[in-house]
N, C-alpha and C positions, 0 to 999 in steps of 0.2 A: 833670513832665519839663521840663528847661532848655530855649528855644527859643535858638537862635542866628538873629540880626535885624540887618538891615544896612540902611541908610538912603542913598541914593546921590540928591546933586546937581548937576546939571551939565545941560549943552546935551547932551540925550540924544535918538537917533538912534532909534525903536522897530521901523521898516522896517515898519511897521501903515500901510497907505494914507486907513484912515479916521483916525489918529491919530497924524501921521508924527514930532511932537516932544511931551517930555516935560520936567519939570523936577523932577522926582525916580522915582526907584524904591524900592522899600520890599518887600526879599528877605528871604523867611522859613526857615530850613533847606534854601537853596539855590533856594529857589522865589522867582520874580517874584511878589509878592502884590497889587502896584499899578505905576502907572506913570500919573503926573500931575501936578498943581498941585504947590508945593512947599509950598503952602500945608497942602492935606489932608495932604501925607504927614509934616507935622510933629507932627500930632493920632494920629498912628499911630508917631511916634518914641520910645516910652517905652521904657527899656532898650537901646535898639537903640544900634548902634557909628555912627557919623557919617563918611561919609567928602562935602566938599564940594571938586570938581573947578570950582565957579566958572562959567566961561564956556567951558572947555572940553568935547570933545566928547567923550561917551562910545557908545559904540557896538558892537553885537555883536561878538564874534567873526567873523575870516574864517575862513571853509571853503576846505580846499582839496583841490580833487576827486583828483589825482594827484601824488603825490611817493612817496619812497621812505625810509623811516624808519629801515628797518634797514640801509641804506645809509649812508645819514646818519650814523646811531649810529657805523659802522665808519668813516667817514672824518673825524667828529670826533676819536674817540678812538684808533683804529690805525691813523693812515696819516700817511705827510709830505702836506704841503698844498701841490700841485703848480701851483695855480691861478693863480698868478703868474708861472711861467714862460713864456718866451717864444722859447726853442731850447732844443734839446737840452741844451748846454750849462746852461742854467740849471737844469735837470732833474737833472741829474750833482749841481752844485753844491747845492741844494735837499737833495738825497739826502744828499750826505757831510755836510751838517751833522745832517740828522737821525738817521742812524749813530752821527755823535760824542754826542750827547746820548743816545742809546737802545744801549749798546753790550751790551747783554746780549738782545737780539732773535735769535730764531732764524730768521724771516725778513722781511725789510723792505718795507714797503707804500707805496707814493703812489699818490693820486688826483686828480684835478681838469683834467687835464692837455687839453692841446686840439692842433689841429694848427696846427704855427709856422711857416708858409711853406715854399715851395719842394718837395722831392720830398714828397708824403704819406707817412706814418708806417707806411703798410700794403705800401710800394714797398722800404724800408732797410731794410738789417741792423740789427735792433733790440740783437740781444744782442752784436753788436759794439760799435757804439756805448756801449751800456752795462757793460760790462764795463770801462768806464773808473772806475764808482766804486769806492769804497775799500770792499771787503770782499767778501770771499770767499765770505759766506753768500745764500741765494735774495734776490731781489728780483721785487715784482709789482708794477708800477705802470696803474690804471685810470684809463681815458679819464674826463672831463669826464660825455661822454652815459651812461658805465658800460657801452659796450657792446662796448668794446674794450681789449686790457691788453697792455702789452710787460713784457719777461722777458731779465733776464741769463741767463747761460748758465747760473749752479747753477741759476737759477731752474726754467730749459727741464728738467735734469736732474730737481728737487726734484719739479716739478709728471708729470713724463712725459709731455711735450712732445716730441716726436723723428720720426723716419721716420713710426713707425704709425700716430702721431695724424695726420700728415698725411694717411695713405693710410684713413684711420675717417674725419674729417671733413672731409677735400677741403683744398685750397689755397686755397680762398679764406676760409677760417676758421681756418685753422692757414699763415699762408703760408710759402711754402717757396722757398728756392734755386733755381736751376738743376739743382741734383742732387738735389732732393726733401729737401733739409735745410731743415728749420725754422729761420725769421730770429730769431723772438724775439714776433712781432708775433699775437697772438691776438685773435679777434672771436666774437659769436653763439656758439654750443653749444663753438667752442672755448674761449669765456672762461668756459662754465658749468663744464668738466671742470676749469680752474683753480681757482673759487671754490668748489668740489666740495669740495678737499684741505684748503679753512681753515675748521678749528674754532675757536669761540669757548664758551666756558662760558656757560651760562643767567645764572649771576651779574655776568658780563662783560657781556652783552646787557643786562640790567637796568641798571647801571650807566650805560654807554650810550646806552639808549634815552631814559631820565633827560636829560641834555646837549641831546638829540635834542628832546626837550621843551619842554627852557627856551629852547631857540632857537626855536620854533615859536613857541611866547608870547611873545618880543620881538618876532617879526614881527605878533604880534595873531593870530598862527591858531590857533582851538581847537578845530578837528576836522579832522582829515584822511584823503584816502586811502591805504593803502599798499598800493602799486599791485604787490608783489613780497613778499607777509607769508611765505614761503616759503623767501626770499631768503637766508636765518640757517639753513636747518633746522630740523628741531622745535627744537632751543632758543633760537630767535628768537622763534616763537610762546609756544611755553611761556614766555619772559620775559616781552614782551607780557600774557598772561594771568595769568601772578602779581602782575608790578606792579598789573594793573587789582584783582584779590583783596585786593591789602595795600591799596589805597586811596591808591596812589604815581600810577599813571597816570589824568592828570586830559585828557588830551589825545584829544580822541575817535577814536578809531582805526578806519578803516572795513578791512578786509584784503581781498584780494585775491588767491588760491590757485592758483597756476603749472597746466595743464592741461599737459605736455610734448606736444608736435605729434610725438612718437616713440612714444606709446604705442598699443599696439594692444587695449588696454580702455578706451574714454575715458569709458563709463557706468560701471564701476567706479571709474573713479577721482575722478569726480566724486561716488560714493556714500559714498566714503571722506572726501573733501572736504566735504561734507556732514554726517557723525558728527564729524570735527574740529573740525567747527564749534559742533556739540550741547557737544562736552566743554568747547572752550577761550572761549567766548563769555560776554562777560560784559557788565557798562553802559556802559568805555570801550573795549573792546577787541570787535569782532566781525569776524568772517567774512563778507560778504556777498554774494561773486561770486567767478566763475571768471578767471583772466589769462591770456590768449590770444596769442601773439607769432604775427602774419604774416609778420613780415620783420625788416631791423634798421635803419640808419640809412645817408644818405648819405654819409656823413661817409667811411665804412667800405666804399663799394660793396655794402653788403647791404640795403640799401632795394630791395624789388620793383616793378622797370618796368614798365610795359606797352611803354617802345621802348628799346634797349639803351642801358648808356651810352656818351656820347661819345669818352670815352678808353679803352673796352675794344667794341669791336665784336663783336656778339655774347653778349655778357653781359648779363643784365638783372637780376643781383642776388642774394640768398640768400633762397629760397621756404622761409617755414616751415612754419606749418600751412596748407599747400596743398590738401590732400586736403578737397575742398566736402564731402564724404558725411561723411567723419568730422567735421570742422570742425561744420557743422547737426547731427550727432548728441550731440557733446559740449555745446554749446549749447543745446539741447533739452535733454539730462539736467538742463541747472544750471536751466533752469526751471521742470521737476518736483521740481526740489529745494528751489525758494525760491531759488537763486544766480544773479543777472546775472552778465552776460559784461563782459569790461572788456578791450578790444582792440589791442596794438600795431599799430597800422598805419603805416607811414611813408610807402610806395613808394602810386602808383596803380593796380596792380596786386593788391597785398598788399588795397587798399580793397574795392575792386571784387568780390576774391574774398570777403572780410568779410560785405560788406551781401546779398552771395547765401544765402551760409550764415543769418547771420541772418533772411532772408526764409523762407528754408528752412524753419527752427524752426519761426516764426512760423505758418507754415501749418500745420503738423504737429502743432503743439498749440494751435491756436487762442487763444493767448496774445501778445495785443499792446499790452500795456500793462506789461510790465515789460522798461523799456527797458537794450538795452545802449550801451556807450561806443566811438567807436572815441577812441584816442589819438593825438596825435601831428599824423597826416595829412600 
């Protein structure tokens, strides 16, 4: 049987406390076989491929605990790249040139986007303002944090955005007029009813996820969380899991499977989370935990307070998985399951009510050693 053998010199990093530098590694069919003098691993270099880095430092992979993959994928490859603008106007402008280059889109995406001084983005008429770009087809544009998105008027129309959505998930996630008409400005479960309506193909994902990869390796990171593997639909996961099958996703993938704080089975659906898991889990790609949303972000007034905020008296934010009984039961399931919790928290509120629920669990199954995450904070 052919061995594939690699010989690596350099100022190398082992993060081993009894043996913290090296001067060679000597990897066998992907396996560290050695890791010392460069002297031995010469004697051990027969056939092997040479690579010598010199006096530079070689060093593990970064891990990194939370990001969002499948996001990534989608605002690498289908979206204008908004992160550079600085008002509205530059937004507009951003948009019409990615129109002219892409004019056979059926509907147009930007992301990145932040708030640019002066009134918040959640206060304007969003789909007025925007309705100044050049084209008549929907427009969705996501926030920076992802946790909010404004909408031309096809858009409001394309997505069904209107009176009802306001009157289903409140004004403060859908906001609205004076007259109960929707500005254009969507946050929290009103932006999920959005990213509901956009399909992508398994092979578009794959594609995608690819990009999403090689950008994670110029950063040096070779294992990550995705903190929303749900985020695509099954054909997010199902890409995910075929690239790790064909031997494309080299990126270790840890997932993270959405819990909706609306359901009223959360052992079921954590048991189905679970069989998901069985089917699509493989060496780079696995399932590991449940994703929890308490709240959403400041930015957006849906971070959960414990004291109202200052510019809305009486308001203390958007409570998600508020419900402790359910929250500690859903949590509990995922440790009868093998699944940590992995927790948006942002507000002190949203915390507070977290660290009870998991206390919760914790009692209830005498399981305190499989820790969960709160995020964010």
């Amino acid at each position: 049987m052919n061995r594939m053998k690699k010989v690596i010199y350099g100022n190398i990093i082992t993060v081993d406390e009894h043996k913290p530098r090296a001067e060679a590694l000597v990897i066998e069919d992907g396996i560290i076989k050695y890791a010392g003098s460069r002297e031995y691993a010469e004697k051990l270099s027969d056939g092997a491929e040479i690579v010598d880095y010199g006096e530079n430092f070689v060093y593990p992979g970064f891990m990194e605990a939370h990001c969002h993959g499948i996001s990534a994928a989608e605002r690498f490859c289908f979206n204008a790249d908004l992160s550079a603008a600085r008002s509205c106007e530059d937004m507009i402008e951003i948009m019409n040139r990615y129109i002219a280059d892409n004019p056979d889109r059926n509907v147009y995406l930007g992301s990145g986007w932040g708030e640019t001084g002066g009134t918040p983005m959640a206060q304007r008429k969003i789909a007025e303002i925007f309705d100044a770009v050049k084209t008549d087809k929907p427009i969705f544009m996501r926030s920076a944090d992802c946790h909010s998105g404004l909408l031309n008027s096809a858009g409001m129309k394309y997505f069904g955005i209107d009176a009802n959505a306001v009157k289903e998930y409140g004004s403060a996630l859908v906001r609205a007029d004076e007259n109960g008409n929707p500005t254009g400005y969507v946050c929290e479960n009103g932006l999920l009813l959005v990213l509901g309506k956009l399909k992508f193909t398994v092979d578009e994902y794959k594609k995608a996820l690819l990009v999403w990869q090689d950008y994670a390796f110029s950063r040096g990171v070779t294992a990550a969380g995705e903190a929303y593997a749900d985020a695509g639909g099954e054909n997010g996961i199902r890409a995910y899991s075929e690239l790790d099958r064909e031997g494309k996703l080299k990126l270790r993938s840890f997932g993270m499977h959405c819990v909706m704080e609306t359901t009223e089975t959360p052992v079921e659906d954590v048991q189905r989370i679970a069989d998901r898991a069985k089917k699509y889990n493989g060496e780079h790609f696995k399932i590991n935990a449940l994703k929890l949303f308490m709240d959403g972000v400041i930015e957006a007034h849906t971070g959960w307070l414990e004291e109202e905020y200052a510019d809305q008296p009486g308001y203390f934010g958007a409570k998600r998985f508020c419900d402790r009984e359910k929250l500690a039961l859903t949590i509990k399931a995922g440790f009868e399951n093998g699944l940590t919790s992995h927790i948006h928290s942002v507000g002190d509120a949203a915390t507070r009510c977290a660290l009870d629920a998991i206390e919760n669990a914790e009692l209830a199954t005498g399981n305190f050693g499989m820790r969960c995450a709160l995020a964010h904070l």
